[in-house]
C-alpha positions in Angstrom: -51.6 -27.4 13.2 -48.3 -25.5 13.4 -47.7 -22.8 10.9 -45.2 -23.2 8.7 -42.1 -20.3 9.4 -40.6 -18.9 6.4 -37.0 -18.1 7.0 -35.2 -15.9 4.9 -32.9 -17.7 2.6 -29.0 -18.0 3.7 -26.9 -16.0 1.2 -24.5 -18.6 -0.1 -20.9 -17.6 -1.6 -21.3 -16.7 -5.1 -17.8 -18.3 -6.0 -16.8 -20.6 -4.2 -14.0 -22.0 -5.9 -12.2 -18.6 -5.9 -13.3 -18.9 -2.5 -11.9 -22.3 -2.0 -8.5 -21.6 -3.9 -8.4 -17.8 -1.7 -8.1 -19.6 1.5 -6.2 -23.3 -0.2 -2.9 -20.8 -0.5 -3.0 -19.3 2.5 -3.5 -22.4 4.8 -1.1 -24.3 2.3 1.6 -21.8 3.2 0.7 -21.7 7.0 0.3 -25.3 7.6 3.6 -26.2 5.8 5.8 -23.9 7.6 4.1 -25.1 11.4 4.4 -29.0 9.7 7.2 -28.4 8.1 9.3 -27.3 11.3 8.6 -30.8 12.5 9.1 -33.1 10.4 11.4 -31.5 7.7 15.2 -31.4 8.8 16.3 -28.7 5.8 16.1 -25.3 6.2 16.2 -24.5 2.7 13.5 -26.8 1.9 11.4 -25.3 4.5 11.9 -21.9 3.1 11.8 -22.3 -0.6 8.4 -24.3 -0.4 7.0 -22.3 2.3 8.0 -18.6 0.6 6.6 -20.8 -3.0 3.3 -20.9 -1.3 3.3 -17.5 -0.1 4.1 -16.1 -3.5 1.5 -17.9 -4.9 -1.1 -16.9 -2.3 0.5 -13.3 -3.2 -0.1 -13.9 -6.7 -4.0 -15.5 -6.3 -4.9 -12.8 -4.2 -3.5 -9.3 -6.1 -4.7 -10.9 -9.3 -7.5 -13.6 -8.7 -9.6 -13.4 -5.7 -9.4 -9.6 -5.1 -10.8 -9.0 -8.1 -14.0 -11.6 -8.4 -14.3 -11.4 -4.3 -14.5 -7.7 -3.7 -14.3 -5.9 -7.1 -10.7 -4.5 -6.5 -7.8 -4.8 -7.5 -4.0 -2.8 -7.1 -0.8 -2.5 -8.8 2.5 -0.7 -8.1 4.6 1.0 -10.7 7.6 3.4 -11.6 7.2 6.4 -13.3 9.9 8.1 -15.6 11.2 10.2 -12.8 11.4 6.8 -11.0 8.7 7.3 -8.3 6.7 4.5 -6.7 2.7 4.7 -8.6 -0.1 3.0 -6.9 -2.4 2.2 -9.5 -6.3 1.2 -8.5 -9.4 -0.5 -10.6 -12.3 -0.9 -9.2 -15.4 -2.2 -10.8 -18.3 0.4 -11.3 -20.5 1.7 -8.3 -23.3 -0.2 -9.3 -21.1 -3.8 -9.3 -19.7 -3.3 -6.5 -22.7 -2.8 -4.4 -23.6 -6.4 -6.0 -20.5 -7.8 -4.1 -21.5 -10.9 -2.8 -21.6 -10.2 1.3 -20.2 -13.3 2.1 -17.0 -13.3 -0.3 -16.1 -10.0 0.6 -16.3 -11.0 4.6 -14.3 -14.2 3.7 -11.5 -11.9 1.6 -10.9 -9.5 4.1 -11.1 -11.8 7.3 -8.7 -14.6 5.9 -6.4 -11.3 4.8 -5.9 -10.0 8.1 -6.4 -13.5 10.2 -2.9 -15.0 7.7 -0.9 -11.8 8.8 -2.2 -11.9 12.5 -1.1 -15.9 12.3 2.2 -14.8 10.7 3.1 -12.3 13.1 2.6 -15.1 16.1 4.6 -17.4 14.1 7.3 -14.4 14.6 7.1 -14.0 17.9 7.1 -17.9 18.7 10.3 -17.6 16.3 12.0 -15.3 18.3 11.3 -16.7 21.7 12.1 -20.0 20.2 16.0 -17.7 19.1 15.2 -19.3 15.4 16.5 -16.1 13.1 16.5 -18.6 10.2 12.9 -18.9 10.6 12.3 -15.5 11.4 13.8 -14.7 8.1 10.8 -17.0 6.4 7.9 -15.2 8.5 9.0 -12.1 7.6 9.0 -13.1 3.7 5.5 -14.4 4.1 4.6 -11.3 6.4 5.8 -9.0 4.1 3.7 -10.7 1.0 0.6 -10.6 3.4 1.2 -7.2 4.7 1.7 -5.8 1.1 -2.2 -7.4 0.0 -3.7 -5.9 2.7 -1.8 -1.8 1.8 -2.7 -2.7 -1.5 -6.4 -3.5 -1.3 -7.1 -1.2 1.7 -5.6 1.7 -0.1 -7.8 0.4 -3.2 -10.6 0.2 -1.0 -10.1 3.8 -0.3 -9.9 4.7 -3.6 -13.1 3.4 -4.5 -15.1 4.9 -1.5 -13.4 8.3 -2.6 -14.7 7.9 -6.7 -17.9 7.1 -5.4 -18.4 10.2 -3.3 -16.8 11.9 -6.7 -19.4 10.7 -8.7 -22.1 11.7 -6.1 -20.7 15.3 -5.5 -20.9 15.7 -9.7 -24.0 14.0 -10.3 -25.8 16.7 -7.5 -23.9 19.0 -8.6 -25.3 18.5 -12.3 -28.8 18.2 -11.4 -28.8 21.2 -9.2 -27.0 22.9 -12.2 -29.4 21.4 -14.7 -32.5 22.4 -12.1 -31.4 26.0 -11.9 -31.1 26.4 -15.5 -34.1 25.0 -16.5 -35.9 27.5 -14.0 -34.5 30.7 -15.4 -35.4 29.4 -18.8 -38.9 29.1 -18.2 -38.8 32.6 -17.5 
C-alpha cells in the first residue's frame, strides 16, 4: 500500500476580482494600443481610448488594488507655500504582515512588467519613426511610471514606521525594565 503524501495546501489569491480587474486595465490598455495600430486607421481614436484605459488602470491601481492588494496606498498634494506633499497610508504592522503573498507578488510584478512593456512599445515606436505614437506611450508610461514612485516610495514609508515602532517599543521596555529595577530597591 502506498502512503498517502500530504502536500501543503496552495495559497490561493485572497481577491481575486481585485485581482482580475488589477490586471483587466492594464492588458485592456496594452492590447488596444498593439491591436489598435492595426486595425484602427485614426490616430485620435487610438490615443483617446488607449490613454482612457490607462487612466483607468491609473485610477484602479492608486485607489483600488493598491490598497486591498498590498495594504498601501499614496497621494500627492500642494501645500500653502505651493510645494509638492507626498502623502502615505499604510495599514497597521500587524495587517500588513497578513498581506496575502500571492496578491502582493501579482501587484508588483504586473506594475513593473506594464512599464517594461510600455517602454518596448517606445522603442519599437521610435525605430518604427512613429512620434505620434510615441506621444501615446509616453502618456501611458508616465501613468505607469508614476504607480510604481508612488507605491515604492509608500512601501518605504511603511518599512521606515515599522522600524519606528520597533525602536520605541524597545526603547519603552528597556525604559519600563530599568525603572521597575531601581524601584524595587
Amino acid at each position: 500500500m502506498d502512503p498517502i503524501q500530504v502536500q501543503p495546501p496552495v495559497e490561493n489569491y485572497a481577491n481575486p476580482k481585485t485581482c482580475f480587474f488589477h490586471v483587466l486595465f492594464k492588458a485592456s490598455a496594452l492590447a488596444f494600443y498593439i491591436l489598435s495600430t492595426v486595425f484602427v486607421s485614426s490616430f485620435v481614436i487610438i490615443f483617446v481610448v488607449t490613454a482612457l484605459l490607462a487612466a483607468l488602470d491609473f485610477w484602479v491601481v492608486k485607489n483600488v488594488s493598491g490598497r486591498i492588494l498590498v495594504g498601501l496606498r499614496w497621494w500627492n498634494e500642494i501645500d500653502d507655500m505651493g510645494e509638492s506633499v507626498w502623502k502615505f497610508e499604510s495599514l497597521d504592522q500587524e495587517s500588513l504582515a497578513r498581506i496575502n503573498k500571492k496578491d502582493s507578488w501579482l501587484f508588483w510584478w504586473t506594475l513593473y512588467l506594464t512599464a517594461a512593456a510600455w517602454i518596448i512599445l517606445g522603442i519599437f515606436s521610435v525605430i518604427r519613426f512613429e512620434a505620434d505614437f510615441l506621444l501615446v506611450v509616453a502618456v501611458c508610461l508616465s501613468l505607469s511610471i508614476a504607480n510604481i514612485i508612488g507605491f515604492t516610495k509608500c512601501q518605504k514609508d511603511a518599512k521606515k514606521q515599522l522600524q519606528q515602532f520597533a525602536t520605541q517599543t524597545l526603547a519603552s521596555r528597556v525604559s519600563s525594565t530599568i525603572q521597575s529595577a531601581f524601584s524595587a530597591v
